[in-house]
Steps between C-alpha positions, in 0.01 A plus 500: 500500500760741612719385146167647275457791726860626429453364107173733483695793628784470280317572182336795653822616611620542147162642385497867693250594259232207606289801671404865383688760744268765632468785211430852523135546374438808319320772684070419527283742549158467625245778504339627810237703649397540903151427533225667768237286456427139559258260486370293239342690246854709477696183450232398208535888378878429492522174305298675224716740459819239477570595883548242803497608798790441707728552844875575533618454883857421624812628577493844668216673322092475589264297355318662198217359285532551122376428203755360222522411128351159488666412171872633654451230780370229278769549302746427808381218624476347122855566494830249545571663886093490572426657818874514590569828273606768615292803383386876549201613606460890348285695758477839323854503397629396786620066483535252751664177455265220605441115420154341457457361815149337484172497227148435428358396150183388399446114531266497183668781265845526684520882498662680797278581755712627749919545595720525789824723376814430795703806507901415464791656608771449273769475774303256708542129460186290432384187484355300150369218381700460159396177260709283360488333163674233326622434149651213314414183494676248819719183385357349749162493335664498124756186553430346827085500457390684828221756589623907514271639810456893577511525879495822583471777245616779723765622724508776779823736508541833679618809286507863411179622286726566178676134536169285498563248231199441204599130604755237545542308166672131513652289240398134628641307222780323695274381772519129519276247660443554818693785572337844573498877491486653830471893595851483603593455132392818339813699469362787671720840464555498898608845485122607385280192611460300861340206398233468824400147333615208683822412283383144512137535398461290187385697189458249242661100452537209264329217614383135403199433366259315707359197316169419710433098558270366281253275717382093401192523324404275785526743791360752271215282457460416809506875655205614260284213527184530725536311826170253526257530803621279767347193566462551846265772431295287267462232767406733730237615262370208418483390878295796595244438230468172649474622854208771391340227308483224750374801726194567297433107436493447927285794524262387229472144686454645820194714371349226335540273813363768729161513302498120454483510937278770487262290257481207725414714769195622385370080439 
């Protein structure tokens, strides 16, 4: 075991490019208003007019409801980094770095019906949920017949706003059978990223394919056929109709002797 763990490292250590370092996105801006009312009717009156309406909160500045252009924050979360860009919310001129932190579509139509904006600072370290996908396909499952298996599709890692990867990209072609990728594995740029992951969390394997026992037709036959009535149960039948009958026949006898008494009697 310990002989594949150090074979599956050494072909990632030659491979620094197996994941996608974190990349600079290019400035996002996202169009804002502050909004006085609330209520229902003035979030309907918003999404007709291509408005959502919205929060930002965090860091050292006060809540403040908004109202922001639903198409801009569609647009993000369509995007490679999702929810994890980094953005700007214009207030009149004035921008504010923030991160989608939380939303609400529309089960049926799947239009925004509401967003929660987290205000960054870009000097404060944060936490986020980055995913991780794989390319290439495994020897293990091209020469050696196994199964490849997605674990987990996302790691954790603590950073500064402008360093928050779009994801962590991984060449798995060299993985053999039974050997595995593990967070610990991603060639993280320490110097930008702390992986908060545990290192040895398992993020995808090659395994064997199960092959699932066939059963004798004979057990099979026997587990879907209908078990009979016992025959204790007929017996016992049968002995109470007896019982109930032979009851009835003594009563009729003793009715017909009782008037055959009472009829010699009255001579």
């Amino acid at each position: 075991m310990q002989q594949d763990r150090h074979s599956c490292l050494s072909y990632r250590e030659g491979k620094k490019d197996m994941a996608q370092k974190a990349e600079k996105p290019e400035k996002i801006v996202v169009e804002g208003a502050p909004r006085a009312t609330r209520g229902k009717n003035e979030a309907r009156r918003l999404r007709q007019t291509g408005k959502v309406p919205a929060v930002l909160y965090g860091g050292k500045g006060q809540s403040i409801t908004l109202a922001v252009n639903a198409k801009q924050v569609s647009a993000i979360l369509r995007s490679e980094s999702g929810h994890n860009t980094l953005f700007q919310v214009d207030l009149g001129g004035k921008h504010e770095p923030a991160i989608l932190k939380d939303w609400l579509t529309d089960p049926v139509t799947g239009k925004l019906l509401h967003v929660d904006l987290l205000r960054v600072a870009m000097d404060v370290r944060m936490k986020v949920m980055v995913p991780v996908h794989t390319f290439g396909e495994p020897a293990g499952v091209k020469v050696q017949g196994g199964v490849f298996e997605v674990v987990t599709r996302e790691v954790e890692i603590e950073c500064l706003p402008a360093d928050i990867p779009t994801e962590f990209k991984v060449d798995v072609s060299g993985l053999m059978l039974n050997q595995q990728l593990r967070a610990g594995d991603l060639p993280i740029d320490t110097t930008k990223h702390k992986l908060l992951t545990e290192p040895e969390r398992v993020l995808a394997h090659v395994v064997t394919l199960k092959v699932e026992e066939e059963k004798p037709v004979e057990a099979v036959a026997a587990e879907t056929a209908t078990p009979a009535e016992p025959e204790v149960i007929k017996k016992g039948k049968k002995e109470m109709e007896g019982e109930e009958g032979a009851e009835e026949e003594a009563k009729s006898k003793a009715e017909k002797s009782e008037k055959s008494e009472k009829g010699e009697k009255k001579k």
